[in-house]
TIROPA-849404 format. One line per field, with one value per residue (C-alpha): residue number from 1; x, y, z. Coordinates in Angstrom, 3 decimals. Layout:
BEGIN
nr: c(NUM|...)
u: c(X|...)
v: c(Y|...)
w: c(Z|...)
This chain:
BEGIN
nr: c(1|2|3|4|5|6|7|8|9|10|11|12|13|14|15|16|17|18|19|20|21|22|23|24|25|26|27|28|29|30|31|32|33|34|35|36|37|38|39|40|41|42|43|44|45|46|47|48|49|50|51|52|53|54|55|56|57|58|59|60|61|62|63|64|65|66|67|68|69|70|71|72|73|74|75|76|77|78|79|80|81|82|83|84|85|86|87|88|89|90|91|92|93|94|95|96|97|98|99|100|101|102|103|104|105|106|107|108|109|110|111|112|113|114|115|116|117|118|119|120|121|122|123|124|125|126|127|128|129|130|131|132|133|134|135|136|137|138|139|140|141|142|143|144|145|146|147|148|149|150|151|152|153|154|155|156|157|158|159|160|161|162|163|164|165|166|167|168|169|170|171|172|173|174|175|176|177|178|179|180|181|182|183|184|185|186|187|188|189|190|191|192|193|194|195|196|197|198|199|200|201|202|203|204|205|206|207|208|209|210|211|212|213|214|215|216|217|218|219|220|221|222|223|224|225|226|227|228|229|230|231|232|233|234|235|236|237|238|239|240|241|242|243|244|245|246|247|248|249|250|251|252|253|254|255|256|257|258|259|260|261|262|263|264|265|266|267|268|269|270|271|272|273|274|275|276|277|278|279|280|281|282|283|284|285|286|287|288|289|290|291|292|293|294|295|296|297|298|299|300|301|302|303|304|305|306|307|308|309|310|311|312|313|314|315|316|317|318|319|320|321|322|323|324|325|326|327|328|329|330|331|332|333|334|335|336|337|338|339|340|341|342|343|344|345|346|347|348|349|350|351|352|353|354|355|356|357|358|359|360|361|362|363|364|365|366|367|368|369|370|371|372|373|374|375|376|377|378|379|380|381|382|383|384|385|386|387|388|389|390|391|392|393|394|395|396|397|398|399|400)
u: c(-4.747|-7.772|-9.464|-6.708|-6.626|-10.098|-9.637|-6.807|-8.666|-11.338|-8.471|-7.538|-11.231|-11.290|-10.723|-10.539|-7.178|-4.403|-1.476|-1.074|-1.329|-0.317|-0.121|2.535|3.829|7.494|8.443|6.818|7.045|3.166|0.857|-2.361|-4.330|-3.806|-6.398|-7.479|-5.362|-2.222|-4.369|-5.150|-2.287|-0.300|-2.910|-5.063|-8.190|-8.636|-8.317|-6.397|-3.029|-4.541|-2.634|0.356|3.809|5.423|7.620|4.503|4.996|8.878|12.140|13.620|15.878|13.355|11.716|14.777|14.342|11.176|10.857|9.581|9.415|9.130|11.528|12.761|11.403|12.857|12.559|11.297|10.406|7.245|6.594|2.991|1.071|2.892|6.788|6.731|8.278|6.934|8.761|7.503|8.568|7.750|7.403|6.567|4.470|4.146|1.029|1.490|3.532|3.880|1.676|3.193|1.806|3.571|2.402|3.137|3.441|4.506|7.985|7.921|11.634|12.268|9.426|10.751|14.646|12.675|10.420|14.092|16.022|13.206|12.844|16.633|16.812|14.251|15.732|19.057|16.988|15.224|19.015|20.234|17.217|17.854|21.726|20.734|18.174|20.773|23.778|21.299|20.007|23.689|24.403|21.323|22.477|25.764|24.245|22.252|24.932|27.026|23.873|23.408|27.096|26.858|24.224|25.770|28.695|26.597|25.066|28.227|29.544|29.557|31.251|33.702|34.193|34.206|37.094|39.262|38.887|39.606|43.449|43.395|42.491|45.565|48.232|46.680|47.260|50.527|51.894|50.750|52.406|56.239|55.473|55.937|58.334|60.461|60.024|61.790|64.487|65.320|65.779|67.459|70.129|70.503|71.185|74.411|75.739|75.024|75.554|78.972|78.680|77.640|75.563|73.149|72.158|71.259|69.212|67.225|66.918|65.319|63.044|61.879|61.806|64.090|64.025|61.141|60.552|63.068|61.428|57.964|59.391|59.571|56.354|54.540|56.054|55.226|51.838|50.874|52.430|50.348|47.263|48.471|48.682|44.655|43.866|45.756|44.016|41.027|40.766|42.139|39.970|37.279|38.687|38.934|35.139|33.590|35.272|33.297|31.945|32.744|32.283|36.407|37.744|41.299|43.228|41.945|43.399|39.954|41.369|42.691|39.257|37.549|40.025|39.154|35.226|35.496|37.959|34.892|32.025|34.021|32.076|29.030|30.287|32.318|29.135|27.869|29.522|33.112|35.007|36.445|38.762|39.683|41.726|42.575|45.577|43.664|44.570|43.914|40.641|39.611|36.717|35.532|36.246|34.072|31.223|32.597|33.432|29.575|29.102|30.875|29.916|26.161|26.474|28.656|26.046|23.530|25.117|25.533|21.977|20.753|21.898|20.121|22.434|26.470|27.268|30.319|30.377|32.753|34.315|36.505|37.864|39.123|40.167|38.042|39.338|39.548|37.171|37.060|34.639|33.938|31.740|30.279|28.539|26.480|25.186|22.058|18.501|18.586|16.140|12.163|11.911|8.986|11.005|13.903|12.813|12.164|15.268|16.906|13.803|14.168|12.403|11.344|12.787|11.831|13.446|11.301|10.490|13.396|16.145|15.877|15.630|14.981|17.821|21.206|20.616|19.055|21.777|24.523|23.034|23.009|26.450|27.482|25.690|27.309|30.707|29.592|29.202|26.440|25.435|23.910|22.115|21.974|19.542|19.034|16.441|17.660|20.760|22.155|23.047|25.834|25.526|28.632|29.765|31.476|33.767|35.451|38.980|38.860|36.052|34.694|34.778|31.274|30.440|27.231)
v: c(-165.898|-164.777|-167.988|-170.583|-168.689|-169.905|-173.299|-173.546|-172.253|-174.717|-177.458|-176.177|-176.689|-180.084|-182.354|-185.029|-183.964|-186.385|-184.128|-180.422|-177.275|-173.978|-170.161|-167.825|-164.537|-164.852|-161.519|-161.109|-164.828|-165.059|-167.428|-166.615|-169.894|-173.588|-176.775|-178.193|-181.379|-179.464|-177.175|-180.326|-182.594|-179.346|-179.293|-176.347|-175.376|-175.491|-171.467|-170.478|-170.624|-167.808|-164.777|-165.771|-165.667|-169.038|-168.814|-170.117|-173.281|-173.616|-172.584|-169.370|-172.088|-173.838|-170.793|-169.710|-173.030|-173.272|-173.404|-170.314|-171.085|-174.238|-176.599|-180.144|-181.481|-180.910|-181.908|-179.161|-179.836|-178.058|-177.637|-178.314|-176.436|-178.445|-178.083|-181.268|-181.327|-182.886|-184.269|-183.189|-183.552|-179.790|-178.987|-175.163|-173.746|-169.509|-168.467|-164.600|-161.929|-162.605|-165.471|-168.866|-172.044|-175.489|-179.104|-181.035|-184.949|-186.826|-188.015|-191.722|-191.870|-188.271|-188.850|-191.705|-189.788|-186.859|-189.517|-191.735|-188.306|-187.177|-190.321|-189.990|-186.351|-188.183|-191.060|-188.821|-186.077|-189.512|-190.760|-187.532|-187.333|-190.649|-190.012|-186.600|-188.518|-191.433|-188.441|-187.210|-190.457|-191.410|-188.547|-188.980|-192.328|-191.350|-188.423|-191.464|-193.836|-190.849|-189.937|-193.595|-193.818|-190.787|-192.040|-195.358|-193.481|-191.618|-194.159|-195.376|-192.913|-193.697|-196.659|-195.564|-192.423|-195.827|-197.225|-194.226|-193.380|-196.559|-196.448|-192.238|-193.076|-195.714|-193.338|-190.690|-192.703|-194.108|-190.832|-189.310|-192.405|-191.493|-187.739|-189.228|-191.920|-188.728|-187.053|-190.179|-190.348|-186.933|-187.936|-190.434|-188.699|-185.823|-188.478|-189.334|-185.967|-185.118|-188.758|-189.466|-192.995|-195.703|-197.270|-194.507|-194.216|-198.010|-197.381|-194.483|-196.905|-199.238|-196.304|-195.721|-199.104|-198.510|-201.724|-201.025|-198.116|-198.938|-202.433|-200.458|-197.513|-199.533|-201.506|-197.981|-196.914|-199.738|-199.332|-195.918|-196.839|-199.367|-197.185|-194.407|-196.981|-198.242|-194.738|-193.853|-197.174|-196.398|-192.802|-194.096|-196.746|-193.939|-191.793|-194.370|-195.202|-191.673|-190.385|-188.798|-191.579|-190.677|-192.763|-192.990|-197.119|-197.648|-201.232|-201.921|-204.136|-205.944|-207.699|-204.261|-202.467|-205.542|-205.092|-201.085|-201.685|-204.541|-201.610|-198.431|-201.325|-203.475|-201.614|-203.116|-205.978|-207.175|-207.280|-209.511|-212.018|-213.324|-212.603|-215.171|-214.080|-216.675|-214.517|-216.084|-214.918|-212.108|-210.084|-206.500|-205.579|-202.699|-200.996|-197.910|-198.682|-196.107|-198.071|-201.106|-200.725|-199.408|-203.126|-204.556|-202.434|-203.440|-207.102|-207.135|-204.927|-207.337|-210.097|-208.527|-207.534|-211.202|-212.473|-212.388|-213.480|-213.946|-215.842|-215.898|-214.197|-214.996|-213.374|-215.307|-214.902|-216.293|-215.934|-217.792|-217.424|-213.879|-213.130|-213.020|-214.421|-212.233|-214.178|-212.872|-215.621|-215.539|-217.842|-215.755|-216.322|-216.515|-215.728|-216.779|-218.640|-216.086|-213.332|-214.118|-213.563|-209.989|-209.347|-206.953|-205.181|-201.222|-200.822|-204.177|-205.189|-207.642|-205.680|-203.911|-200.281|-198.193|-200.678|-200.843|-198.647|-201.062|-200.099|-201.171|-204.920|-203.170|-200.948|-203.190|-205.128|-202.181|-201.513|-204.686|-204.908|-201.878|-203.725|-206.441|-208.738|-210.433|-210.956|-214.778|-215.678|-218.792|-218.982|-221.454|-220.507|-220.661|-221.439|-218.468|-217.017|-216.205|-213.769|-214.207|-210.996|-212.231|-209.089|-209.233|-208.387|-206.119|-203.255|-203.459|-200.965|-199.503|-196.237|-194.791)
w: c(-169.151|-167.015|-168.683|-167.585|-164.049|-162.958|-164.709|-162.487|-159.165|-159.832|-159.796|-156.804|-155.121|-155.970|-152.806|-154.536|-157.046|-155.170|-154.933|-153.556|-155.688|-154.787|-156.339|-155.077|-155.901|-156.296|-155.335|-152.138|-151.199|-150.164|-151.145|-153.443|-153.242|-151.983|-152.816|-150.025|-150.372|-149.758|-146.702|-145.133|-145.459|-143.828|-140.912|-141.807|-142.890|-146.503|-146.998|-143.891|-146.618|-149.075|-147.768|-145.704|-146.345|-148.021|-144.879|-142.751|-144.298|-145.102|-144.467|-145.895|-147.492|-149.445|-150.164|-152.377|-153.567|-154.693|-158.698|-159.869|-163.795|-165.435|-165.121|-164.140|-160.910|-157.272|-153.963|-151.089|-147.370|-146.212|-142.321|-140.896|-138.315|-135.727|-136.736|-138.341|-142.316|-145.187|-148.221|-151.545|-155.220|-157.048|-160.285|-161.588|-164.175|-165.083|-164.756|-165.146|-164.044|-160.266|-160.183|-160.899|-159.842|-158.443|-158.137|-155.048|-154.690|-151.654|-152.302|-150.044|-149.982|-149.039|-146.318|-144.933|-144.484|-142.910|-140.770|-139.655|-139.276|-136.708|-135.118|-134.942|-133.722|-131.021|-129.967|-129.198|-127.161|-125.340|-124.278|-123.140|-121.135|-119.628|-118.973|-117.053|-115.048|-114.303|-113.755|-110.888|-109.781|-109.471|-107.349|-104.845|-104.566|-103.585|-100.836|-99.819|-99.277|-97.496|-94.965|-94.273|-93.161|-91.366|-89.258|-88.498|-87.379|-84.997|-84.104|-83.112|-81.938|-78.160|-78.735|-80.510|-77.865|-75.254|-77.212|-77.553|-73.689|-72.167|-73.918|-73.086|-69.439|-68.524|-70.907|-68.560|-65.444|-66.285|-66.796|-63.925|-62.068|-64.088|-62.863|-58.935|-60.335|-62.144|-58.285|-56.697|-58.636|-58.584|-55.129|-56.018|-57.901|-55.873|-53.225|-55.175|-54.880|-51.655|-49.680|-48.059|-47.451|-50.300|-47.533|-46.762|-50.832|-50.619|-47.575|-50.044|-52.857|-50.589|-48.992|-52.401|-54.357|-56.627|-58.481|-58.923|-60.349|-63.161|-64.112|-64.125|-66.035|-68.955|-68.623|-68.189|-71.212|-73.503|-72.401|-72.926|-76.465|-76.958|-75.753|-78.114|-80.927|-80.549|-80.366|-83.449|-85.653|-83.626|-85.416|-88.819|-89.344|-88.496|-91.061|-93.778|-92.681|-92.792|-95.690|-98.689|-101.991|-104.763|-107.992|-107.760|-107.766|-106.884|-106.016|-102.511|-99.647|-98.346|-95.299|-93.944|-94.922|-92.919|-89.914|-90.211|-90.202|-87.370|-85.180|-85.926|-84.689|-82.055|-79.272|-80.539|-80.931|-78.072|-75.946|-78.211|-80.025|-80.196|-83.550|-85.131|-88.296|-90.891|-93.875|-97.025|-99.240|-101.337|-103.994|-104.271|-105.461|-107.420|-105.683|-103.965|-100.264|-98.859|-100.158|-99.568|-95.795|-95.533|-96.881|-94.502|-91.628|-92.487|-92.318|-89.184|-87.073|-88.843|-87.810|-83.851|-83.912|-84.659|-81.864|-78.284|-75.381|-76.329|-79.800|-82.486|-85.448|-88.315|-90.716|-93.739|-97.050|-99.434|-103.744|-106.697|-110.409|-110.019|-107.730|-104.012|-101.671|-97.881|-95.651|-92.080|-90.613|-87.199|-83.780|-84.045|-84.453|-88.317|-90.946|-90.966|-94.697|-95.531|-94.870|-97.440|-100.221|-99.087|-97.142|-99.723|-99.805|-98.921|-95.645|-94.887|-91.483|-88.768|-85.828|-83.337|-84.392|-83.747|-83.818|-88.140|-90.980|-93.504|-95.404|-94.512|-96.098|-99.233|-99.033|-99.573|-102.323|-104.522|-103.849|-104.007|-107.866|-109.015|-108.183|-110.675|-107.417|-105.980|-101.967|-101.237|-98.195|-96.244|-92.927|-90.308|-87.826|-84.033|-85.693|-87.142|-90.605|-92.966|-95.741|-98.463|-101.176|-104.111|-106.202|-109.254|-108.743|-111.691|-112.511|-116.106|-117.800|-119.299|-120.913|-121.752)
């Protein structure tokens, strides 16, 4: 036995013997000797095996596994000095009590289902990876989109205060005119009970102008309703503006969220341009409307901003084989050819520094693409421009 034992350590110094060998002592699961073959193809140096426990190099699985006395062939994995597992067909030979010896040789097939279920295992860590990174890229986007449209509404903000106070300041003045109307005709009607003769109450109703009173009564009152009414679409349209994105779509009315955006930015635009509304018989549209009235509210300050004196600006729609078209078209300036092709560019802007982020036209593009739409630009210069937003009327529906 002692004679076959150092025939079969010199087979286990030879480099050159194509397939791994390995002694282990069955009871205590350790490993006696391994050729260097085996040492190598494992990652280690050619006696750093003699000594350590079989579980350095395989699961407590395949250590149960492992053929301890001769018999047909199996299949084992074996784990390198880096994690990685090995595929090998084993066969067992008895040396001596506690000693028995195996044969390893590289099983291709087995190799290559380790190899695919790694590059598998991989592939799926790779893609959860990227859907974290797109979750959180998604959500700056949306905090992005949210501060942008914060700061447009502040920087609209005294316009919009301008709007609300004109209608506030005549419902204010009108009512403090009915408080000294109310006074007269208490008058009036205490008049009636007191007078004796019909002729001295229609000397006080012509003291006091009766007629009027009553014909401006009513006038008064339709006004300050009217006053209350701007204020009231005023603040809604303000509400619908401001409010929170989420990644929620819902059937959307687009000529009511243009008429919303065009109330929240008339201040800057009245001084500008006149607005010309051409509305086409749309469907509803299924969208998020926060993001789309930040759309809309970008292209119509665009469109004021291009233009120098007193222009028109234009806003139409209309429906295309299930899609709809919204185009805001200016008198202004227009668009330098060189600077086209770079006018959804973030930060790139040609206004003075101060007056432009860079980012509302960039902006709406993206939001405008995540609808499934697309934005199209046509520029004259010293003529004007027009930029036109095409939607699908329905949202695709796309999963990860």
């Amino acid at each position: 036995m002692l004679k076959m034992n150092r025939s079969v350590k010199m087979e286990i110094g030879n480099h050159e013997l194509p397939a791994g060998v390995l002694i282990f002592n069955p009871q205590q699961s350790s490993i006696i000797s391994a050729n260097d073959y085996l040492a190598e193809k494992l990652g280690y140096k050619s006696t750093a095996l003699n000594g350590q426990a079989l579980s350095c190099i395989m699961d407590d699985a395949e250590v149960i596994a492992l053929p301890k006395e001769a018999s047909h062939s199996t299949r084992i994995r074996l784990q390198d000095n880096k994690g990685r597992n090995h595929a090998f067909v084993v066969s067992a030979k008895p040396l001596q009590e506690n000693m028995c010896l195996v044969l390893l040789e590289e099983s291709v097939e087995s190799q290559l289902s380790i190899e695919l279920e790694q590059d598998r295992a991989r592939l799926l860590a790779e893609q959860t990876q990227k859907n974290e990174l797109i979750s959180k890229l998604e959500s700056v986007n949306a905090q992005f989109v949210q501060t942008e449209k914060m700061a447009a509404i502040g920087q609209l903000a005294a316009g919009v205060a301008h709007e609300i106070n004109n209608p506030i300041g005549y419902v204010y003045s009108n009512l403090q005119t009915l408080a000294g109307y109310l006074g007269d005709l208490r008058q009036i009607i205490e008049a009636i009970d007191q007078v004796s003769e019909i002729e001295e109450l229609k000397i006080l109703k012509n003291t006091l102008d009766y007629e009027f009173i009553r014909n401006d009564v009513s006038d008064l009152m339709s006004e300050s309703a009217q006053g209350i009414e701007r204020v009231k679409h005023i603040i809604t349209a303000l509400k619908d503006f401001s409010r929170s994105d989420d990644e929620k779509t819902e059937s959307s009315d687009l000529q009511q969220a243009l008429e919303s955006t065009l109330s929240v930015v008339w201040n800057e635009l009245k001084y500008k341009a006149e607005v010309e509304t051409d509305y086409g018989e749309l469907p509803l549209v299924e969208c998020n409307l926060g993001q789309i009235n930040q759309v809309f509210m970008n292209l119509l300050l665009n469109a004021a901003q291009s233009i120098d004196d007193f222009g028109i600006i234009k806003v139409s729609t209309r429906s295309l084989n299930n899609r709809v078209e919204i185009r805001v078209e200016d008198s202004g300036h227009g668009i330098e050819p060189e600077h086209r092709s770079r006018i959804f560019e973030p930060f790139f802007t040609t206004k003075p520094v101060g007056e432009g982020t860079g980012l509302g036209l960039p902006l709406a593009y993206n939001i405008i693409k995540k609808h499934g739409g697309s934005i199209e630009l046509e520029s004259t210069p010293g003529k004007g421009t027009a930029f036109t937003v095409s939607l699908p009327v329905t949202q695709l529906k796309s999963g990860r």
